[in-house]
N, C-alpha and C positions, 0 to 999 in steps of 0.2 A: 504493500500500500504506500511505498513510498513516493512514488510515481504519483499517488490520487491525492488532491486534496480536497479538505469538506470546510466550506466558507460559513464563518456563523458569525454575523456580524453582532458584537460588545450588547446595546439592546435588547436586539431581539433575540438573545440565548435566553431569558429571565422570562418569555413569554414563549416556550418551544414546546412545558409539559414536562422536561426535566426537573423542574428545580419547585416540582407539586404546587403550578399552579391549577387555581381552578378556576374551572369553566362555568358561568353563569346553567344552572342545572335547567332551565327555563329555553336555553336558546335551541330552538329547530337545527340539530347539525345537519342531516338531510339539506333543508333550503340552504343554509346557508353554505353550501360548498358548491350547491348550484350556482349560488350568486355569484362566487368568487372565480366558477370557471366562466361564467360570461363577461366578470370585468375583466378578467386577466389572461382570459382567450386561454386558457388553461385546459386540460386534457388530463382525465384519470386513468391511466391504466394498470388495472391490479392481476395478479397471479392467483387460479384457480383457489390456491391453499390460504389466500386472506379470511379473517374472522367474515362473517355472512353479508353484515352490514356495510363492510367497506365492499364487497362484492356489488351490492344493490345500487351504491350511490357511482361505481364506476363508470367509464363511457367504453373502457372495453375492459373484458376477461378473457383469459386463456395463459397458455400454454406457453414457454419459452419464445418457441418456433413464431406461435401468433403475434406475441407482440413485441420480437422484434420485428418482425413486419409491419406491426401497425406504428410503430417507433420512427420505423424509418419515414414511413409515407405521409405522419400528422405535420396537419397545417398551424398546432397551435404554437405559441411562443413558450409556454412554460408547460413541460411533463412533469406529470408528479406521479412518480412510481411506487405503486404499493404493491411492494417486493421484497426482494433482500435487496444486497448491495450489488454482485455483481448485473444485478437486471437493471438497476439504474448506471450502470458502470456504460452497459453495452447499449440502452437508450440514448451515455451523453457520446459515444464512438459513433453513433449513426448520426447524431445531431450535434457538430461542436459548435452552433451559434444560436441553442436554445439554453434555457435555462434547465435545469435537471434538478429537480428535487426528491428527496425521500423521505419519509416522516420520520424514521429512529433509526437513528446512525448503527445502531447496535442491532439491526437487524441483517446476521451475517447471514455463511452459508458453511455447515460440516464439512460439507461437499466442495466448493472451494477451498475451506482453509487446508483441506487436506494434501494439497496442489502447491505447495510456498515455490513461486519463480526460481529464486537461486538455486535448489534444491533438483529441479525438474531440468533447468540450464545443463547443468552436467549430465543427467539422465538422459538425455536428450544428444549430450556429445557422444555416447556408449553406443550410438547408432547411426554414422551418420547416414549411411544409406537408406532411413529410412523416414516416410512423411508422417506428417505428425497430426492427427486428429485429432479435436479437444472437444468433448462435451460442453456448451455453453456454459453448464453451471462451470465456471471458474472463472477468476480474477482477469482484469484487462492485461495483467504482467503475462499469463497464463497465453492468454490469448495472442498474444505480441510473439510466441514463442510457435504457436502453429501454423501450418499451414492452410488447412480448413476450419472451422467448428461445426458443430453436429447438434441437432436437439437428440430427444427420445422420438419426435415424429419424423426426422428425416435419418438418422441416425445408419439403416440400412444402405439407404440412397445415396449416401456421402462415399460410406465404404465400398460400394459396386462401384461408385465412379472412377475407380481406379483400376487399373487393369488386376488382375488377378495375383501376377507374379510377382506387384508393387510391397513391398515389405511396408509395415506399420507400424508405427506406439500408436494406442489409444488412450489417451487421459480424460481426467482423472478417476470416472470411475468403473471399476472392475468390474461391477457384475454389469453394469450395461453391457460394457465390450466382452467379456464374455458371452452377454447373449448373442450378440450381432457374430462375435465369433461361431456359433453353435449358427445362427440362422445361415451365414453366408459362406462358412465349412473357410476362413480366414484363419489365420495365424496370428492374428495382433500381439503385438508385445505391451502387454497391459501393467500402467500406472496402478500403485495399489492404495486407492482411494475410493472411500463408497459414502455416500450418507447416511447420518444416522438414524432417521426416522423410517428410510428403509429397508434396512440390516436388523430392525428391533422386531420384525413380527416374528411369531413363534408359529411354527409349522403344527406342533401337536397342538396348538389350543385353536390353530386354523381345524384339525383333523376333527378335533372337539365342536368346534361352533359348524362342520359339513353335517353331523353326526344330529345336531336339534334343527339346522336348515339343511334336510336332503336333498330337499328341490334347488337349493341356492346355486347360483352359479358363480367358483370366486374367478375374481377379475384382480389382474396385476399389472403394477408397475416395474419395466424391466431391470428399474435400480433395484428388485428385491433383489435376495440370493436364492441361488441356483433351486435350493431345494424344494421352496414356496411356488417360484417358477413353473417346475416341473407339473405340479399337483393343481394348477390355472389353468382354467376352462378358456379365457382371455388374456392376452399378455400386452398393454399399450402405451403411448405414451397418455397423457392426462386428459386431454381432447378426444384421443382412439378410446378411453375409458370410456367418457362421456356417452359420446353418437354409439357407440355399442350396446351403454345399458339404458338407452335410449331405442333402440331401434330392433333388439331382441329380444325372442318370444319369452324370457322369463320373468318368474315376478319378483323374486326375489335376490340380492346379489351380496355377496362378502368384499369388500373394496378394501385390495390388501396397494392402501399408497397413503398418500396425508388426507386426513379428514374433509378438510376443506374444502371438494371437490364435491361433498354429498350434496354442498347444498344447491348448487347446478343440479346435480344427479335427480335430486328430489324435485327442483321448481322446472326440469323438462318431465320428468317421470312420474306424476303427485302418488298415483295408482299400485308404484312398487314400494317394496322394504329392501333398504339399505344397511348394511350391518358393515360397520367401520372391523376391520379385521386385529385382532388382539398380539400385544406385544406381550414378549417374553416376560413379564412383570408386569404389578399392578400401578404403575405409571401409565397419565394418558399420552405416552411419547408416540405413538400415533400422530400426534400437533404438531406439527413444527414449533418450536421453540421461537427461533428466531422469526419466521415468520410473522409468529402472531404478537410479535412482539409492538406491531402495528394497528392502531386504533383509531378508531370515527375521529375521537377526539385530537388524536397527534395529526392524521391528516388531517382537520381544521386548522389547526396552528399553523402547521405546515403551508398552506395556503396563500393563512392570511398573512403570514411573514416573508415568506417566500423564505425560509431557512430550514433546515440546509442544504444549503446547492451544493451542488457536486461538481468540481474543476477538474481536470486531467490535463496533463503533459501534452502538447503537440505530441511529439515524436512515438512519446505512446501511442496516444490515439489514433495516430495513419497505421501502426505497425499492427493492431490488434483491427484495425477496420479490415485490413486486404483476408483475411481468415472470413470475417463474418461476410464478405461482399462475396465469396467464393461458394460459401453454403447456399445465397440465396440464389446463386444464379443457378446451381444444381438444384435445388426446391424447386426452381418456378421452372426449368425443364423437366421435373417427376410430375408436375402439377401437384405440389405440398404446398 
């Protein structure tokens, strides 16, 4: 993060949310963040796993893949990213003459940190013959270091677009490229980095919760590990979740990925049951942590201060764009 920095100007740090102020309990956050995107030509867009509320008041939701597309193509002057860090990292790469904001700086990602640049630098010299795929989730520095990036919905189509006999690292995480390795019969030489919200379910209490829902159909995220995988009736990225238990005959489903998706799952689906899939422990680490470390309330301030924006490096910025410009042009030739 040396490369990033986050502007919070002397003032308005004392009115951000950090430092327990409070919000008049009376004030409509709803209307008012509407107001604030029409004064300030402002643009919400949150990641599937945000709390419900900040889902409702957003102008778009999805998936990595979705909004960095919608990132790249918004006509407004300020994003306000309700995400983690690196989705506001890779909003200000596509846009370095908008402003970029996030609501809580502290809203990191496992899954990146597990990726540190200097670290993967040399990992990365151990092979020179080989190109270097990066799953989006990781750091601008992360990004600066590959040659493409990959969501979980294009993630196959990245890897075919190379000739077969093209040698790979896949970063940073393992059980994706594992799977892609299993799906595309590849070799990847895989980063050992995974996330922890999905590395925590527990296959026997998955076996257990098939056993009271027989009819249930469970559906995955291909950051789980292998063994959860295997025993998934659906395997997709958060979107492919979505339009699947949207559009298939069951009525019931077991959603082995972060919670936060159900409540799309449920306001397309009202008519099915949704069963959040059970982690190894009686933690609801199910949640993103960091994620939901974002609120109605922190996006209001956020807003209304426009603090804190997010600055990056020139040189960064161009070095981590040419990866992300390379994914999309393979997307919009798979038609992803």
């Amino acid at each position: 993060m040396a490369d990033i920095n986050i502007r919070m100007a002397g003032p308005a740090l004392e009115k951000l949310g950090y430092l327990d102020v409070e919000i008049d309990p009376t004030l409509d956050l709803f209307k008012e963040i509407e107001r604030l995107k029409k004064e300030k030509n402002a643009v919400v867009l949150a990641h599937y796993y945000q709390e419900a509320d900040i889902q409702d008041v957003a102008d778009y939701i999805g998936d990595s893949l979705g909004l960095a597309q919608q990132a790249e193509k918004t006509n407004a002057d300020i994003i306000v990213f309700a995400g983690v860090h690196f989705m506001a990292e890779t909003a200000k790469i596509l846009n370095p003459n908008k402003k970029v904001l996030l609501p809580d700086l502290k809203a990191g990602c496992s899954l990146s940190d597990s990726a540190p640049p200097p670290l993967f630098k040399k990992f990365r010299e151990k092979y020179p013959d080989h190109v270097v795929i990066s799953y989006i989730n990781c750091s601008a520095g992360i990004k600066a270091l590959s040659d493409v990036i990959c969501t979980s919905s294009n993630a196959r189509a990245v890897v075919e677009s190379f000739p077969v006999d093209q040698k790979i690292i896949f970063a940073p995480d393992k059980n994706l490229g594992a799977y892609i390795n299993k799906k595309t019969g590849r070799k990847m030489v895989l980063w050992n980095g995974a996330c922890m919200v999905h590395e925590i379910f527990s296959l026997e209490k998955i076996n257990k919760l098939k056993v009271r829902y027989p009819y249930a159909k469970l559906i995955a995220h291909p950051e789980c590990e292998d063994a959860v995988l295997r025993v998934a009736d659906f395997i997709g990225s958060t979107t492919q979740l979505l339009n699947f238990s949207h559009k298939d005959g069951a009525k019931e489903y077991i959603v082995a990925t972060e919670t936060g998706i159900m409540h799309q799952m449920q306001k397309n689906s009202p008519e099915k049951t949704f069963i959040p899939a059970p982690p190894d422990n009686s933690c609801a680490c199910n949640d993103c942590p960091h994620m939901k470390l974002n609120t109605l309330e922190k996006l209001y301030l956020c807003m209304e201060y426009e603090q804190p924006e997010l600055l990056m490096d020139e040189d960064l910025r161009k070095a981590a764009l040419k990866p992300i410009q390379r994914m999309m042009e393979i997307s919009a030739r798979a038609g992803l």
